[in-house]
N, C-alpha and C positions, 0 to 999 in steps of 0.2 A: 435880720437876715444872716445872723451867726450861727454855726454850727460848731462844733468840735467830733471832727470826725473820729466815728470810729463808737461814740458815746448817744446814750438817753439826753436828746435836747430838745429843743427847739424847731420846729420845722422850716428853715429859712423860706421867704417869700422869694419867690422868681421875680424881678424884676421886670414891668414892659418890657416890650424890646422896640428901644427908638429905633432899630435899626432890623433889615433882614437879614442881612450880610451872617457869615460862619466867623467867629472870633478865631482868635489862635487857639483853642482847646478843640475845636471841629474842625480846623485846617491841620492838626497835629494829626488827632483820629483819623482823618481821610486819610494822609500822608501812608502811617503806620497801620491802621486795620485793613492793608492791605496785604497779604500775604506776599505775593508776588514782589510789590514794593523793596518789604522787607529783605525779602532774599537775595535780587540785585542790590540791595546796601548793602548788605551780609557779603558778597562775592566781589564788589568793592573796596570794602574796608577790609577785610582777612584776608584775599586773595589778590588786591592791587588788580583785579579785571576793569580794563576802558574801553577795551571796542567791542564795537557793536555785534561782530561775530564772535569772540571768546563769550559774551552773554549768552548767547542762542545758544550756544554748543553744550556748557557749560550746563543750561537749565533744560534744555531741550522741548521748548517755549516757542507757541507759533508768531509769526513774525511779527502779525497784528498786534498781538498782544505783549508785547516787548518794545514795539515802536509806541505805541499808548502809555507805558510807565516810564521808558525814559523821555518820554517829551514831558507828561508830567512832573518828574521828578527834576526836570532841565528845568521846568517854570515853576517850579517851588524853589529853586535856587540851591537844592542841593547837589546837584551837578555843574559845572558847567562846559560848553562844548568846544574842542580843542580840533582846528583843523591838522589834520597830518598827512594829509593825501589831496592833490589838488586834480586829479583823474582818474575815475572821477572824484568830486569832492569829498570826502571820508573826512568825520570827526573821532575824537577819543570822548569818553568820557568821564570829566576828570571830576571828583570831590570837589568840595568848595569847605571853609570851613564850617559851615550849616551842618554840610554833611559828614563830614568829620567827627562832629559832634554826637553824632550818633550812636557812636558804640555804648553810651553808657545806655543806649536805651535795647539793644540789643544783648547787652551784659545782665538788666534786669528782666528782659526775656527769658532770656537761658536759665535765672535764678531759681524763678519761679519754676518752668515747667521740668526743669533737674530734679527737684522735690515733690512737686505736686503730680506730676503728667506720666504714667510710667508707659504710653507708646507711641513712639516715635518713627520716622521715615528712615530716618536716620538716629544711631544713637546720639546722644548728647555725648559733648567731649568735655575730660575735666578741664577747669579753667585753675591758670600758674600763674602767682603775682611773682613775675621776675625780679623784681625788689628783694625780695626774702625767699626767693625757691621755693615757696609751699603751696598745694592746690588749696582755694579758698573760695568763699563768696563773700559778696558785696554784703559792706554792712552802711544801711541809710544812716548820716548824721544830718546834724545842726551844721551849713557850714558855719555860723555867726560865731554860735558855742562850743562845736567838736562832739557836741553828745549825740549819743544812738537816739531817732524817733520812730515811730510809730503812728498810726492810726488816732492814737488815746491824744500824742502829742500834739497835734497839728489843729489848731484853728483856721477854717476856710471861710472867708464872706464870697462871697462874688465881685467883680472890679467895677469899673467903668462900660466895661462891655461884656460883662457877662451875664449871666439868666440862660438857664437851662436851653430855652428857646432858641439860643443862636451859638451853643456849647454842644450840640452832635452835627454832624455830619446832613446834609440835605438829603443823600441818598438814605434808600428806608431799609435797604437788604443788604448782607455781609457784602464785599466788594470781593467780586471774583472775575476772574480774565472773560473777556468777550470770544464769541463765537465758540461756544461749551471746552474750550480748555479749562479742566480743573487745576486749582492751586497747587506747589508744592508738598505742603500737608505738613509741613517742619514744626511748626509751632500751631495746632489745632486749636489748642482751647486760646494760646491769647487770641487768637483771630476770633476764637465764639465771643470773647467776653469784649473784645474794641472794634470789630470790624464790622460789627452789626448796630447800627443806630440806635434800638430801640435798648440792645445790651448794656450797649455802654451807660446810656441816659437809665436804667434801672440800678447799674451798678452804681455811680455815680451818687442815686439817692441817696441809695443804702450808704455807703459813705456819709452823707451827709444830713445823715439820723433819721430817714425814712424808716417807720418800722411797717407799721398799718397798711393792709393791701389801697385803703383811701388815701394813704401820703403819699403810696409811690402812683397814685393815678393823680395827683397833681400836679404833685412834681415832676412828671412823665410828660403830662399833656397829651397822653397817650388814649385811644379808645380802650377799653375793660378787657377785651381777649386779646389786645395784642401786650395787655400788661400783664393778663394770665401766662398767658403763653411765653414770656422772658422770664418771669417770675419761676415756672415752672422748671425752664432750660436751667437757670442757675440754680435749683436747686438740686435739680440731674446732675451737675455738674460739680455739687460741692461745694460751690463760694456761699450758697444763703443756706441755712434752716428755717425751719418753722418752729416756735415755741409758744406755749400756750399762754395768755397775757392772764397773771394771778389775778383772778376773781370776774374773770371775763368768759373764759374760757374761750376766746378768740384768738387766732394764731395771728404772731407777731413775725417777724422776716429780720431774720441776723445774721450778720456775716460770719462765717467759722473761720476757723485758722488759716486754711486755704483763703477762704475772701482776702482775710487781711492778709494776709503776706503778697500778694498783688499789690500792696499800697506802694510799693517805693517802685516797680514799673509806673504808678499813675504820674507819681510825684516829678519822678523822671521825665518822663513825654510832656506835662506839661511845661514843666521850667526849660525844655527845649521848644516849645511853641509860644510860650512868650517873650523868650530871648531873640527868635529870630519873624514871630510873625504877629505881634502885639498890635491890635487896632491903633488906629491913630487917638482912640479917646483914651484908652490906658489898656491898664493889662484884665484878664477875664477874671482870674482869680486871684486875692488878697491871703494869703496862707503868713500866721504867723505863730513860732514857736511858743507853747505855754513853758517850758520847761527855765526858757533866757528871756519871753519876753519879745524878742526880735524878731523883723521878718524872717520866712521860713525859706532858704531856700537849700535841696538837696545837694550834699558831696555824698561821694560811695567811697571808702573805705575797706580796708580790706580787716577781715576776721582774726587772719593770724596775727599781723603785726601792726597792724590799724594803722597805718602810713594811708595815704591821700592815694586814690589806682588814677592812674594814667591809663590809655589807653594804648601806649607805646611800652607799657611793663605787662600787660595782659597778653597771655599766653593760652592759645586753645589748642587740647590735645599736645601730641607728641610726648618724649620724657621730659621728668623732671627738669626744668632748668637751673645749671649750676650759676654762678653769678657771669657767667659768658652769657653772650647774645642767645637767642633763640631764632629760627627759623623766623624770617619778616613779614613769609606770607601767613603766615601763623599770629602776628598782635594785631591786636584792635585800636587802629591806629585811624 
């Protein structure tokens, strides 16, 4: 049931699933392939917004569907509700540290489509490690060892409660706001590649050495055109190619540079969905570095001066920060 992502392995075995229940890797994805989700933690964590009317205003978001994400995100625990008005009752709604913890996973959002995505709603803003005053991006380590990883680096088994099977999301279609409000549109393609069930569970393969269009209908569990049909989206989209398997003349399915460089938003979401929402039987996924040996678990770094990033020294947009404070609604805190 071993893989080494990224590499020609093995095809690990799915596991039964003694359980129906969504692990913490499908309660992450629900969480995060939601567009909307995202951009109210985005407007929380960069901009300090808790009530309920600076959200609406702010996204210009109909009411139903604003009262739907922050009650869900109120029962994911990454909010929680703060009376301040007892006429009528009025709540705030405040971060928890679950939710806090989130910027790293919004810092490997921005990484990725900074590089890979060239249109946007909005442009992207350069990100400043106030640390060192220099615009930079995230560089994945070892926290154990401090080394840079990668795709090649990382060994994944499955946990205790994981298997493909109970690692997406229940819903079968992207998650987008009820009664036809469309999303934001800030971040497009991660929402194509995490917000879609069947995307993610193809992505996922391919990680985890799926090459063969029959490995990733295993591994899928998926019917043959809905595997077509993801298969096809990512290659539209630049994370898979097709190459021809020497002496078969069969096309095989790889992740290009684009795919991988997506690995350390994975890495990131999950080690936030196992930190805060691990089944009671253990965690879904076992990830251990080849490089030290040790469990794998991500810190992000910064490129210029490789200091450890805070989310309270990340800077989005504005000037240069000298070693003075920066604007507060401006860190990812």
């Amino acid at each position: 049931m071993k893989a080494r992502l990224g590499h020609e392995s093995e095809i690990p075995e799915t596991p039964e699933d003694t359980e129906t229940s969504e692990n913490s890797i499908a309660i992450a994805l629900g969480l995060l392939g939601d567009e909307w989700n995202l951009t109210i933690v985005k407007l929380a964590i960069m901009a300090g917004v808790r009530r309920y009317s600076d959200f609406r205003d702010r996204l210009g978001i109909a009411n139903s569907v604003l009262s739907a994400r922050l009650r869900r995100l109120t029962e994911a625990g990454v909010f929680t509700p703060v009376l301040y008005s007892l006429g009528p009752p009025r709540y705030e709604y405040v971060l928890t540290d679950c939710g806090r913890e989130l910027w790293k996973v919004l810092l490997t959002i921005w990484s990725w489509e900074a590089v890979w995505v060239t249109e946007h709603v909005e442009p992207l803003p350069p990100m400043y490690h106030v640390a060192c005053g220099q615009e930079f991006s995230p560089v994945m380590c070892c926290r154990a060892c401090e080394e840079p990883a990668g795709p090649a680096d990382v060994r994944g088994t499955f946990g205790p409660s994981g298997g493909l099977g109970r690692s997406v999301p229940q819903a079968t279609t992207r998650r987008r706001s009820a009664g036809g409000s469309p999303g934001p549109g800030l971040v497009p393609q991660t929402i194509e590649l995490i917000g879609n069930r069947w995307s993610a569970s193809a992505l996922a393969a391919a990680f985890l050495g799926a090459r063969r269009f029959t490995d990733m209908l295993v591994m899928m569990g998926a019917p043959p055109t809905i595997v077509s049909d993801r298969l096809r989206t990512l290659r539209q989209m630049g994370v898979l190619e097709t190459v021809a398997r020497p002496g078969s003349g069969r096309a095989e399915y790889r992740l290009t540079d684009k795919g991988r460089a997506f690995f350390p938003h994975i890495m990131v979401m999950l080690d936030w969905g196992d930190r805060w929402f691990r089944a009671p039987e253990g965690p879904a996924m076992l990830l251990t570095h080849t490089a030290c040996g040790g469990p794998f678990r991500p810190v992000l770094r910064c490129c210029v001066c490789h200091r450890e990033l805070h989310g309270s020294q990340v800077q989005a947009g504005g000037d240069p920060p000298l070693a003075a404070s920066a604007p507060a609604e401006r860190r990812l805190t």
